[in-house]
C-alpha positions, 0 to 999 in steps of 0.5 A: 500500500505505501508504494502505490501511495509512493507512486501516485504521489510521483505520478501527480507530482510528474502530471504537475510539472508537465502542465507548468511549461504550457501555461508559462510558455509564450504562445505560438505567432502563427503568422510571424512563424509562417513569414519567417519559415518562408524567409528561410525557405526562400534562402535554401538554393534560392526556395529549390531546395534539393528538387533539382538534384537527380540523386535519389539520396539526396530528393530523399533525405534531403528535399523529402524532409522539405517538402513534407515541412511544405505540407506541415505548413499547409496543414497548420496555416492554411497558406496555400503558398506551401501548397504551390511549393509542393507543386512546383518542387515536385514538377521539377523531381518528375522531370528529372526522373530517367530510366537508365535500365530500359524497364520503362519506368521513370524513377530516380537512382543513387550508387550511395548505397550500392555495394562493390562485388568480387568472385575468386575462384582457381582455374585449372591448376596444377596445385591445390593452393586455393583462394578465399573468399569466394565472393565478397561485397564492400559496401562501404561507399567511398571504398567501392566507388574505387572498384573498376568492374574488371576481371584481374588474374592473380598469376605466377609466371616464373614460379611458386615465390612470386606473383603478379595482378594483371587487369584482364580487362585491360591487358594492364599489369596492376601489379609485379614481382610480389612475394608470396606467402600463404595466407598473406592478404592480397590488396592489389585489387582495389577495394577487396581483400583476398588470400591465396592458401597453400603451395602454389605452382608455376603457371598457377591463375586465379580469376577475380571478376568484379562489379562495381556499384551500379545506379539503385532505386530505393523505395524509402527515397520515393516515400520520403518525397511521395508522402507530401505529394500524397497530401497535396493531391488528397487536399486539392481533390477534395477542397473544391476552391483549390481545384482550379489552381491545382487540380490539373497538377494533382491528377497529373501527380497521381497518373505519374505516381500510379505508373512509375511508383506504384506499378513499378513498386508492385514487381517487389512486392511480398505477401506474407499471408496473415502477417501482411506484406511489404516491399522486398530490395531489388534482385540486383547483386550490388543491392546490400541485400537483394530480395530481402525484405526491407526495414519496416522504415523503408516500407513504411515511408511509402505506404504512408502514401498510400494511406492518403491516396487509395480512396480518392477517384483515379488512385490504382485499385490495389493501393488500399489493401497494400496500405491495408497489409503492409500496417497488419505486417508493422503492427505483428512486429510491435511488443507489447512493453507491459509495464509501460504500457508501450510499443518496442520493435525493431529496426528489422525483421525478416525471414530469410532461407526459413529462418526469422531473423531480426536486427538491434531495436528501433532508433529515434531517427528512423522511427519517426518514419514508423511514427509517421506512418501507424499515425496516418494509419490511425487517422485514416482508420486502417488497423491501427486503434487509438489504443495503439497510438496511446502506446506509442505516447508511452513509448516516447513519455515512459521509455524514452523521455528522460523524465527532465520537463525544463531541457526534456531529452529522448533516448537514442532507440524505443527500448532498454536505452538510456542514451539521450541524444535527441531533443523533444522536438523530434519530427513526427513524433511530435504528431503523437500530441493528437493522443497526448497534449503532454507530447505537445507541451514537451516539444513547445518547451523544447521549442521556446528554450531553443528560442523559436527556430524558424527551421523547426516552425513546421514541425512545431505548428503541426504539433500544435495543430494536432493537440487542438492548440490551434485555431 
């Protein structure tokens, strides 16, 4: 009995400390916020932002992040000059989307994340020395970009002692005369490392065909720019005072999106029966992981669109239930944190050769992304219950908050993680303020005592407009 009175009195003293900072706290100048995010917008590329980059990495993380802060604008101000930025920053991605592979899609590439590959094999010896390893991918970025995509010979022309590398692309001799040693590491065939076991013969070859990083589309860059332009179609088509200024743009939109994203994304989908389904990599050897499935970050990042377009005239009539599978594949992977009341997961989950795999937890950057999107889901009524979402709001207050109300801090990862390295004013989950007004108070106070920064004005309106604290 004295430690539940204990705890109530700790519980009333927390709920107290919450409520200070609002009331205190200088309210939000919608309008003075507005012109001063539009000051800073208009300063990035002169107001383009990254929408004129082709780097899929860069519209992704980079414009993504921007037009999704447009759409917050929009949604908190009702300033249609952030709908037209929204219109203009995705005309100029759409023309630079290419087609390099011939497949007939357009969509946008990257080689930062492609992986540099090697296979090593003896050709037909008279010793038994081997080489290892038989394949190999490098995929750290800087060190791949450095593979050529040649096949080289590793050959010993005058005896067992020495060696040679020999680009056999080119006929050129990478490198002579190097002493042998069993099971001495080979560096010649940049960026790889090989070694040859065991007493070599003269006249002895062995081949090492690579490939270097090609151009890769990823599904997690579509969706980061995507999802915003999922909002400006839902809200043009279905505000009839906004058709005549964007609703030729807005069905021009969702044509493009229904052919080059979602037609082109449905060749990797996986159903997973009962648990849903997901997008799986492409089946490319340079992918870090072809044919898998991706990290529900990834997945998510798109189906979010989804979410927003299935219903409306014109959307392409599987979109409903991949938003539908792909929110029952997150929601099976959520733990139940039973003294907190509160959602873990982890960064990934997969099946692989019939085994579950899975990675570390979650971390508080990519899971605003899975935030993001169970918050779509819950608005749009699919799988996800306000329960659910009520859990997610004790993962960010219970688990990951360090308890501090004047200069609050969040841990690096959803679970067993006392690392607080992010401020309370983290992206979207921020959006949990509609479940919670205590999400909306921490992140103000983390907003004012940062002295209203005009960088984090969407983020901070959209928080304030989903706990009701906005006209």
């Amino acid at each position: 009995m004295v430690q539940e009175i204990l705890a109530f009195s700790v519980i009333a003293a927390l709920l107290f400390l919450f409520m200070a900072p609002a009331q205190e706290a200088p309210a939000l100048d919608v309008g003075a916020l507005n012109d001063a995010y539009k000051a800073l917008d208009a300063e990035r590329n002169e107001g383009l932002g990254r929408s004129d980059n082709p780097d899929s990495g860069a519209l992704g993380w980079g414009e993504g992040a921007i037009m999704q802060s447009y759409a917050h604008m929009w949604e908190a101000t009702g300033d249609t000059y952030w709908l037209a930025k929204i219109q203009d920053h995705f005309n100029r991605i759409m023309g630079n989307a290419s087609d390099p592979d011939g497949d007939g899609y357009l969509s946008w590439q990257t080689t930062t994340y492609s992986t540099a590959v090697a296979w090593a094999e003896r050709l037909h010896n008279v010793s038994n020395a081997v080489i290892e390893p038989e394949y190999q991918k490098n995929s750290n970025g800087k060190q791949a970009a450095q593979c050529t995509g040649h096949t080289y010979l590793i050959e010993f022309p005058e005896g067992p002692e020495s060696f040679r590398v020999v680009d056999q692309t080119t006929r050129e001799v990478v490198a002579d005369d190097l002493p042998y040693e069993s099971g001495a590491e080979i560096d010649a065939i940049v960026p790889f490392r090989l070694t040859i076991t065991g007493e070599t013969h003269q006249g002895d070859r062995f081949q090492v065909r690579t490939v270097a990083p090609e151009p890769l589309e990823f599904t997690v860059h579509q969706g980061m720019f995507i999802y915003p332009v999922a909002l400006f179609i839902r809200t043009v088509k279905t505000t009839p005072e906004l058709q005549e200024q964007f609703g030729a743009d807005a069905d021009r939109f969702l044509d493009f999106i229904n052919t080059h994203v979602f037609e082109k994304n449905e060749r990797d989908w996986l159903d997973m029966g009962d648990l849903g389904g997901a997008y799986r990599f492409e089946p490319k050897i340079t992918d870090r992981f072809p044919n898998r499935i991706m990290p529900h970050n990834q997945y998510l990042s798109l189906a979010r669109a989804w979410l927003l377009l299935k219903d409306l005239e014109g959307a392409h009539p599987l979109m409903a239930e991949r938003a539908e599978q792909m929110a029952r594949y997150f929601r099976s992977y959520l733990f139940l944190d039973e003294e907190n009341d509160a959602w873990q997961w982890h960064y990934w989950d997969w099946t692989e050769y019939g085994e579950p795999g899975n990675s570390g937890w979650e971390d508080t950057s990519h899971g605003t992304i899975d935030v993001s999107f169970a918050v779509e889901a819950a608005r749009q009524g699919v799988v996800f219950t306000d329960e659910d979402m009520e859990r997610f709001c004790n993962t960010w207050l219970k688990v990951m908050w360090n308890g501090d109300t004047e200069n609050p801090k969040m841990a690096h990862r959803v679970a067993e993680n006392d690392d607080y390295r992010h401020g309370a004013l983290m992206h979207s989950w921020t959006e949990l303020s509609q479940w919670d007004p205590r999400v909306y108070e921490l992140a103000l106070t983390a907003f004012n005592a940062a002295g209203q920064p005009a960088g984090s004005a969407p983020t901070m309106l959209l928080c304030a407009k989903r706990a009701g604290m906005l006209d």
